[in-house]
C-alpha positions in Angstrom: 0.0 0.0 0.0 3.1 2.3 0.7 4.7 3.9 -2.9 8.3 3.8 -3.4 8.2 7.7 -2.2 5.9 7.5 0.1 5.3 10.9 3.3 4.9 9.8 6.9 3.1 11.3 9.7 4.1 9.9 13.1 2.0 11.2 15.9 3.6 10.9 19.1 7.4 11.4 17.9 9.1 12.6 21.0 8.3 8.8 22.8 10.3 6.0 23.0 8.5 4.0 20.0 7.5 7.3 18.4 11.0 8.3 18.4 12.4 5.2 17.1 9.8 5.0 14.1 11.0 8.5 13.3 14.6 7.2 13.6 13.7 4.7 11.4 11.9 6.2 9.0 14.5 9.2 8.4 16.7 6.7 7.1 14.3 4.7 5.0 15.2 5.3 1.2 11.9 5.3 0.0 10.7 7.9 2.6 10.8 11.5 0.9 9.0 12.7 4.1 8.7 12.5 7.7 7.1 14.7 10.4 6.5 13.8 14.1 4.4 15.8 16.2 4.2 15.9 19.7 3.9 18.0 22.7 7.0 20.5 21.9 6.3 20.7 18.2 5.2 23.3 15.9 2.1 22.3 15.6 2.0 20.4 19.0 -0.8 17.3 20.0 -1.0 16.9 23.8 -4.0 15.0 24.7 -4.1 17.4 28.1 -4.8 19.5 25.8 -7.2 18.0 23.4 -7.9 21.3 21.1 -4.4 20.8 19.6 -5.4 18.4 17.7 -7.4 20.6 16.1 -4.9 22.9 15.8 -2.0 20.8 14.4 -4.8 19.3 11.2 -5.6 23.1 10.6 -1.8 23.7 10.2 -1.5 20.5 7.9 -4.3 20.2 6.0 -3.6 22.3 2.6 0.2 20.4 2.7 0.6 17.4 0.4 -0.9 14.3 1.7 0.3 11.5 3.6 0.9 8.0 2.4 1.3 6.3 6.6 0.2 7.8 9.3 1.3 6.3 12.8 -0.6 7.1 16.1 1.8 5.7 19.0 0.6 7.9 21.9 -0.5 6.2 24.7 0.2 5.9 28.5 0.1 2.9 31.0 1.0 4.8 34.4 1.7 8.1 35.0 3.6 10.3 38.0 0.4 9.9 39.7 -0.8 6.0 39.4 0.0 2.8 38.4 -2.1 -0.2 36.7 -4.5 -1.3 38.8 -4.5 -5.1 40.8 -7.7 -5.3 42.1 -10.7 -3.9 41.7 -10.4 -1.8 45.1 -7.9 0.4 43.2 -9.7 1.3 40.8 -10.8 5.8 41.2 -12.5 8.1 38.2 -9.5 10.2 38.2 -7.3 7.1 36.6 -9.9 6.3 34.6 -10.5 8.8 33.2 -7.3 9.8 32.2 -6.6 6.6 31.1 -9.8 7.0 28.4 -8.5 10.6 27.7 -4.7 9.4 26.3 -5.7 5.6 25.1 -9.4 6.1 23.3 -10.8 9.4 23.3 -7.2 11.3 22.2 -6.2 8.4 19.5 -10.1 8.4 18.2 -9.9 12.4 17.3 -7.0 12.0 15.6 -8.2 9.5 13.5 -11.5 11.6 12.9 -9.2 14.0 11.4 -5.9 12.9 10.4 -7.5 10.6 8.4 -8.1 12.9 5.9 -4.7 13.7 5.3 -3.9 10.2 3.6 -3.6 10.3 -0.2 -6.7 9.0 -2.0 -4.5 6.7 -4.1 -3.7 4.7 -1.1 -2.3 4.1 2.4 -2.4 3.3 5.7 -3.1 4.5 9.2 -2.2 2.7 11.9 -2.6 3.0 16.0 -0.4 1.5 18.7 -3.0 -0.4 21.2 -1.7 -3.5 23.5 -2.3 -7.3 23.6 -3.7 -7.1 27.1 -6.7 -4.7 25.6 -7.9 -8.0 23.7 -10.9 -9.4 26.2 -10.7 -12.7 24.8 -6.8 -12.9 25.6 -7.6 -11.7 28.7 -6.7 -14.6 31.4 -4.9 -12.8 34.5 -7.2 -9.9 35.1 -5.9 -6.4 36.6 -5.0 -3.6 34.9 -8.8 -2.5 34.5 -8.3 1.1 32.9 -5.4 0.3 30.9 -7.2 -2.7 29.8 -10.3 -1.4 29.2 -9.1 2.0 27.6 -7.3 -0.4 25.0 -10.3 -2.1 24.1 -12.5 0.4 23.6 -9.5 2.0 21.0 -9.4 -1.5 19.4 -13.6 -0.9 19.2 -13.4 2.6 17.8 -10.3 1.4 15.2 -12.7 -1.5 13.8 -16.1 0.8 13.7 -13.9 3.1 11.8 -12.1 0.8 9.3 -15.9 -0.1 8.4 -17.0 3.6 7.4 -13.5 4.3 6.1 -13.3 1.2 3.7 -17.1 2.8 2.2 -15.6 6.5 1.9 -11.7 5.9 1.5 -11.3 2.6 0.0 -7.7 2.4 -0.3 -7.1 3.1 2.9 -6.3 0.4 5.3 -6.9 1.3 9.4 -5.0 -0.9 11.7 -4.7 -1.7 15.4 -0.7 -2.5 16.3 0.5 -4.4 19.2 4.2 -3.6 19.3 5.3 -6.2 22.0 7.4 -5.1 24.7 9.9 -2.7 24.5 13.0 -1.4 26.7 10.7 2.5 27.6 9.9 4.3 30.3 6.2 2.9 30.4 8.0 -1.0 30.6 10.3 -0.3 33.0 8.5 -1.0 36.1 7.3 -4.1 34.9 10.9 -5.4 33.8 10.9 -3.9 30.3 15.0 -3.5 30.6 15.1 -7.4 31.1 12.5 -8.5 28.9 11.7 -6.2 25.9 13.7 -5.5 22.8 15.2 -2.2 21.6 12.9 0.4 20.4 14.9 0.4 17.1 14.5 -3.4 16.7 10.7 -2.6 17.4 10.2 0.3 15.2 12.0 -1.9 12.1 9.1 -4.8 12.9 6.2 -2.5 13.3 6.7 -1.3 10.3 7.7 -4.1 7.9 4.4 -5.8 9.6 2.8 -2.3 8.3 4.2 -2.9 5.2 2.4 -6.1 4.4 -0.8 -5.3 5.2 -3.4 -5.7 1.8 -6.6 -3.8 1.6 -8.2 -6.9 3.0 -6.7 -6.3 6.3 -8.2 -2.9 7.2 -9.4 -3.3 10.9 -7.2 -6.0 11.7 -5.4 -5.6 15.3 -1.5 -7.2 14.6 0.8 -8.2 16.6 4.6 -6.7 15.8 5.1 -10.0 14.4 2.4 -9.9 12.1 -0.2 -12.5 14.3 -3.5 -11.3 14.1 -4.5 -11.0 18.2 -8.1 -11.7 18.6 -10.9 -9.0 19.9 
């Protein structure tokens, strides 16, 4: 779906996976393009402050158009809270923010961004998580990261469906990029277990790079495995 010059937006570029992707990208030969926005660009996206997104599609919709668009903002604890064990942890505040950064943020931007892909074809794809699949789910906890997930995976697929109807050559995809050595892994042993955000940006995007038309509103794994609902 990607032509040999292909443009790339990256929204979240200042991350750890964001970052890398831009890394990687920069470097691709066929990439004549790459932007990254995030909270200390011109235009900026901050999900605190959720009018920028508004804001940074104003400032980009008369430039060319886009042939991938990557969405990997997303937060699983904060200065403030950490997953939840049990259900006695679980507060509105943490929710809520939780919804804010990992459905509500990701589903504007794909409201607009959207329509910055070329007509002829290409792709936009969101970071989401394994553990936001509920039939995967077998060790419970985690109930706003988990259930902020899902309800991005549910707002991915219901837009894939009107998409494929008004852009058909756009594919919209939910990526799980595995575990990777980042701030947000780190307390859970993300230095000993994952891999290195460059090895994960290079997979994420040759799994990107595969896709067919067919798979628009698939949820893949970094591998390429398609993780089940």
């Amino acid at each position: 779906m990607l032509p040999r010059h292909f443009r790339a937006l990256v929204l979240g570029s200042s991350g750890t996976i964001g970052s890398a992707i831009m890394r990687f990208l920069e470097s691709h030969p066929h990439c004549e393009q790459v932007i990254g926005l995030n909270r200390r660009s011109v235009p900026a996206i901050n999900y605190d402050a959720i009018d920028s997104i508004d804001s940074a599609y104003e400032a980009l919709k008369t430039g060319p158009r886009f042939h991938l668009i990557m969405n990997t903002i997303g937060a699983l604890h904060s200065d403030h809270f950490m997953p939840e064990k049990k259900l006695a942890d679980l507060n509105a505040s943490q929710l809520n923010q939780q919804f804010m950064t990992n459905a509500i943020g990701p589903a504007l931007c794909i409201k607009l961004f959207s329509q910055l892909i070329d007509p002829a074809g290409g792709i936009y794809a969101n970071l989401s998580a394994k553990v936001g699949s509920i039939e995967d789910n077998r060790l419970g906890g985690w109930y706003s990261y988990r259930a902020s997930k899902a309800a991005l995976n549910m707002l991915i697929k219901t837009a894939s469906i009107e998409l494929r109807r008004t852009k058909p050559n756009l594919i919209v995809a939910a990526i799980h990029p595995g575990t990777v050595k980042s701030r947000l892994s780190r307390p859970f042993r993300g230095d000993e277990l994952g891999r290195e955000p460059d090895v994960a940006a290079q997979e994420i995007f040759h799994t990107l790079e595969k896709l067919e038309l067919k798979d628009s509103g698939c949820f893949k794994s970094y591998s390429g495995e398609t993780i089940p609902w």
